[in-house]
C-alpha positions as CSV (number, residue, x, y, z in Angstrom):
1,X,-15.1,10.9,19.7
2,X,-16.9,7.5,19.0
3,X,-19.7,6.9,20.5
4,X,-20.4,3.9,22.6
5,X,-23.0,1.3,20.9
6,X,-22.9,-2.4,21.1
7,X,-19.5,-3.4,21.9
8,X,-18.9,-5.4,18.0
9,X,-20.1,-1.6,16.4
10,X,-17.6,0.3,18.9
11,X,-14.4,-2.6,18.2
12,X,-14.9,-2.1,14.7
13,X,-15.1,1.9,14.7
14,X,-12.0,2.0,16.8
15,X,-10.1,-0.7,14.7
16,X,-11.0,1.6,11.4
17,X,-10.2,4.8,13.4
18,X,-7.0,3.3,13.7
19,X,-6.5,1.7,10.6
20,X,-7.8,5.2,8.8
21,X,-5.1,7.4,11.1
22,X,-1.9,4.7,10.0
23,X,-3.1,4.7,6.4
24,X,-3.7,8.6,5.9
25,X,-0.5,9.8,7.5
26,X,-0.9,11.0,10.8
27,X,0.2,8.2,12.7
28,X,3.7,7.8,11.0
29,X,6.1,4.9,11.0
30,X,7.6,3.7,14.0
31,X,5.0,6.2,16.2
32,X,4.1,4.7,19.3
33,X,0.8,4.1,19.9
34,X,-0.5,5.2,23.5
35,X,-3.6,2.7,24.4
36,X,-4.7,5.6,26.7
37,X,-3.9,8.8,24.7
38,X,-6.0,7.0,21.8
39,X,-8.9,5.8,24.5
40,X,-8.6,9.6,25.5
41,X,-8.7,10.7,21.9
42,X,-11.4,8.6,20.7
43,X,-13.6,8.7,23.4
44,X,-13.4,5.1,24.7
45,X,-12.3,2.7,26.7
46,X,-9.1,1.0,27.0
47,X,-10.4,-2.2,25.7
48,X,-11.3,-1.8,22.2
49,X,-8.3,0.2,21.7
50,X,-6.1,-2.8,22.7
51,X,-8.3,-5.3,21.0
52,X,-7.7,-2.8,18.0
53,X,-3.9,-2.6,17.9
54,X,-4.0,-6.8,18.4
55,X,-6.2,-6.3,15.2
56,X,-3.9,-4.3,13.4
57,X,-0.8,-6.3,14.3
58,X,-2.1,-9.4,12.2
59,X,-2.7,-7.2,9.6
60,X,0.6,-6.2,9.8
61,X,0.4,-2.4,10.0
62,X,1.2,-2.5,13.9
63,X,4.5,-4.0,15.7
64,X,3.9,-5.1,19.3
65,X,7.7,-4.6,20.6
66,X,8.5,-5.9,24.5
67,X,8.5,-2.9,26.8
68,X,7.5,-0.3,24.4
69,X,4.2,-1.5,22.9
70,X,2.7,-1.0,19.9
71,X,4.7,0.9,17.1
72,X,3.5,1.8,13.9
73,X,4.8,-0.1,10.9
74,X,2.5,0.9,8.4
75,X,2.7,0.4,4.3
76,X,6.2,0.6,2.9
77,X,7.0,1.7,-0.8
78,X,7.3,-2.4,-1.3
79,X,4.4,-3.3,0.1
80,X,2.5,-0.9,-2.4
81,X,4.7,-2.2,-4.9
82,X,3.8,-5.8,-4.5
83,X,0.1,-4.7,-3.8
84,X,0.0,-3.2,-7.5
85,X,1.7,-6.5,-8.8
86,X,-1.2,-9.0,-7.1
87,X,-3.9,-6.7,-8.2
88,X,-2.5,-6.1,-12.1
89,X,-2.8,-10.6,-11.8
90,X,-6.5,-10.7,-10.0
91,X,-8.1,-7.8,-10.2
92,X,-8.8,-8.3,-14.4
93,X,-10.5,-11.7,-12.9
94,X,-12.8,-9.7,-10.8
95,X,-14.0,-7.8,-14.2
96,X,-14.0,-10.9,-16.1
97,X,-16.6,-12.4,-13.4
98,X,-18.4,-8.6,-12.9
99,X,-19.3,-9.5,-16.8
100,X,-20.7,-12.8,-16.3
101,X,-22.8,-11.8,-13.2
102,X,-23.0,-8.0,-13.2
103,X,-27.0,-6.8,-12.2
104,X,-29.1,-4.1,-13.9
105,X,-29.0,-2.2,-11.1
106,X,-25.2,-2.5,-11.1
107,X,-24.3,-1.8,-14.5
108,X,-27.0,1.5,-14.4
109,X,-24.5,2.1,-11.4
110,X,-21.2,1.7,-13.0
111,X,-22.6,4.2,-15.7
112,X,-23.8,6.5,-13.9
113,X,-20.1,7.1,-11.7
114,X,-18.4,7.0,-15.0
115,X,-20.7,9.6,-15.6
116,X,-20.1,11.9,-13.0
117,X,-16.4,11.3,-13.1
118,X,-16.6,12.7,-16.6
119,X,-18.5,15.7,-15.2
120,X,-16.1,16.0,-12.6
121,X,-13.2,16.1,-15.0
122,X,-14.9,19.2,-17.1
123,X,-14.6,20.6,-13.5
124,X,-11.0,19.7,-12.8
125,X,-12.5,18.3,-9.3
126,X,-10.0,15.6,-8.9
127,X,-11.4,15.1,-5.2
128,X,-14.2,13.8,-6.4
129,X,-12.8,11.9,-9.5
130,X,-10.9,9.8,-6.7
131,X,-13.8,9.0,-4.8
132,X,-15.6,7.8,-7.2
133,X,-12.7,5.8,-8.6
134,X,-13.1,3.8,-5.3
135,X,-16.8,3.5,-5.8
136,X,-16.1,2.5,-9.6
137,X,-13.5,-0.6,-8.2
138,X,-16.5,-1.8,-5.5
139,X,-19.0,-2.7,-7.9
140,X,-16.7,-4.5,-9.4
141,X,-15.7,-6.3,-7.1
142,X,-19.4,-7.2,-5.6
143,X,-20.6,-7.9,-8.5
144,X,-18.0,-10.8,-8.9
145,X,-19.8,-12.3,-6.3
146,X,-16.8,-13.8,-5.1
147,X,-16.6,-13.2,-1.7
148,X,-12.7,-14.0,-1.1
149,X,-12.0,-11.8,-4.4
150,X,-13.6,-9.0,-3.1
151,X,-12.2,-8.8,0.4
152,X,-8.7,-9.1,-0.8
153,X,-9.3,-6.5,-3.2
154,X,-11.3,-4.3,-0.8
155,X,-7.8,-4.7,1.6
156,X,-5.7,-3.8,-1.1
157,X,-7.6,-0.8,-2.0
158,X,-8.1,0.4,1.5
159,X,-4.0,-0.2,1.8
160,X,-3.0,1.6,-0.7
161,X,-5.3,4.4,-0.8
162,X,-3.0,7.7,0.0
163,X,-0.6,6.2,-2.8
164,X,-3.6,6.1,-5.6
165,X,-4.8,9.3,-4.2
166,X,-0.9,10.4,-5.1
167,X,-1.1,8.9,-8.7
168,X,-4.5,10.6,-9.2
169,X,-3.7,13.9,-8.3
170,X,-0.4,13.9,-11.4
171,X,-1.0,15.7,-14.2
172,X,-2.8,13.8,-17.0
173,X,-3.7,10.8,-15.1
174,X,-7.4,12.0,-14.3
175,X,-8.2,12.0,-17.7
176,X,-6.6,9.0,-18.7
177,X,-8.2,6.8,-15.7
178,X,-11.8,8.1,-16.6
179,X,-11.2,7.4,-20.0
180,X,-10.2,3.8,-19.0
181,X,-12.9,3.3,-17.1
182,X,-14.9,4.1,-19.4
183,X,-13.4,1.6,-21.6
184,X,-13.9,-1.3,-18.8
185,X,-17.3,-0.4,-18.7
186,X,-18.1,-0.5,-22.3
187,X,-16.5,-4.0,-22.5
188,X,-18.8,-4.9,-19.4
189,X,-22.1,-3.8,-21.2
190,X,-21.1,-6.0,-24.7
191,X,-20.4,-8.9,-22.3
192,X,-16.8,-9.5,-22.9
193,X,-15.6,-10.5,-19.9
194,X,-11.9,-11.0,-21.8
195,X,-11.6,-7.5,-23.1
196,X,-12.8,-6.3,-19.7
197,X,-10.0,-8.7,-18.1
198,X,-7.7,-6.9,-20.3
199,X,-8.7,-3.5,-20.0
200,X,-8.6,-4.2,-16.1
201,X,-5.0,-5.1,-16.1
202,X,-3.7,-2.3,-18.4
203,X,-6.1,0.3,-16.1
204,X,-4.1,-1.2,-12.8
205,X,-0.8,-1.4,-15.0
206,X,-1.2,2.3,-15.9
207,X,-1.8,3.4,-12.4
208,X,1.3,1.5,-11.3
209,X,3.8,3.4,-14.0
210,X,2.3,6.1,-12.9
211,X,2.7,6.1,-9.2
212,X,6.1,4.8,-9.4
213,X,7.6,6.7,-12.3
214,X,7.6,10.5,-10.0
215,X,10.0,8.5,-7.1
């Protein structure tokens, strides 16, 4: 249940609860989605659960169909496809400009979760690994400081999320992806924004073979 706040804090929590439910699973593709049954569910009105599935429409996760509402479309194995594609092109630029621009605080940051994904990896906690992958990718793309860079990337991430937390989870590619970052990071510290371009779109390249190459 969400609880009610200012009504831009509650429209955002319901469009994410939304979002979240589409993108882990449990709302599958071609589900209907009940405005009440989800106002029941989460506690709220019907309101921001409409304004929600409008959202979520334009975003293109959600189908508004005549007489039976809104259906789940969610993130097909193309869509994930062509999300790895963009992101092996843009996402090396985003480390390029991370190196030009990256803080102290940042880079002690970026160490530190290469650190503990290390840590985890002695531990075999691949939860954790994962997490912090996300957390390794965000700093990144802050510290771009390019604000249309990083909320495209941020999508794509958010999009995807159940099929890198798939790749992750295969034998071998924990170890490989901390050792890549790793790798990114080092280039990061010397200041070579080209080798950490590079590294960036072998790391995204890697994940991509990966994913795909179990189906």
């Amino acid at each position: 249940m969400l609880l009610e706040t200012d009504d831009r804090s509650l429209r955002i929590r319901v469009f994410n609860a939304i979002e979240n439910a589409i993108l882990n699973g449990e709302y599958k593709d071609g589900d209907s989605l009940n405005e009440l049954k989800i106002s029941k569910e989460l506690g709220v009105s019907r309101t921001p659960v409409r304004e929600a599935l409008m959202q979520l429409e334009l975003e293109g996760l959600v189908n508004n169909i005549p007489n039976k509402g809104a259906v789940v479309v969610g993130v097909s194995e193309q869509d994930t496809r062509d999300i790895y594609e963009i992101r092996i092109r843009i996402e090396g630029l985003a480390a390029k400009l991370c190196t030009e621009k990256i803080t102290d605080e940042e880079l002690h940051a970026l160490e530190k979760i290469v650190d503990l994904q290390e840590f985890f990896l002695l531990k075999n906690d691949t939860e954790q690994i994962w997490k912090l992958d996300s957390d390794f990718h965000k700093i990144i793309y802050d510290a771009s400081r390019s604000r249309p860079l990083r909320f495209m990337l941020s999508n794509f991430h958010n999009y995807i999320k159940k099929a890198r937390d798939n790749s992750l989870h295969t034998e071998g590619r924990a170890e490989k992806t901390v050792a890549e970052h790793r790798a990114i990071l080092s280039a990061i510290k010397n200041n070579n924004g080209d080798l950490a371009e590079k590294l960036t779109a072998e790391h995204i390249t890697n994940a991509e073979v990966n994913l795909f190459s179990k189906k």
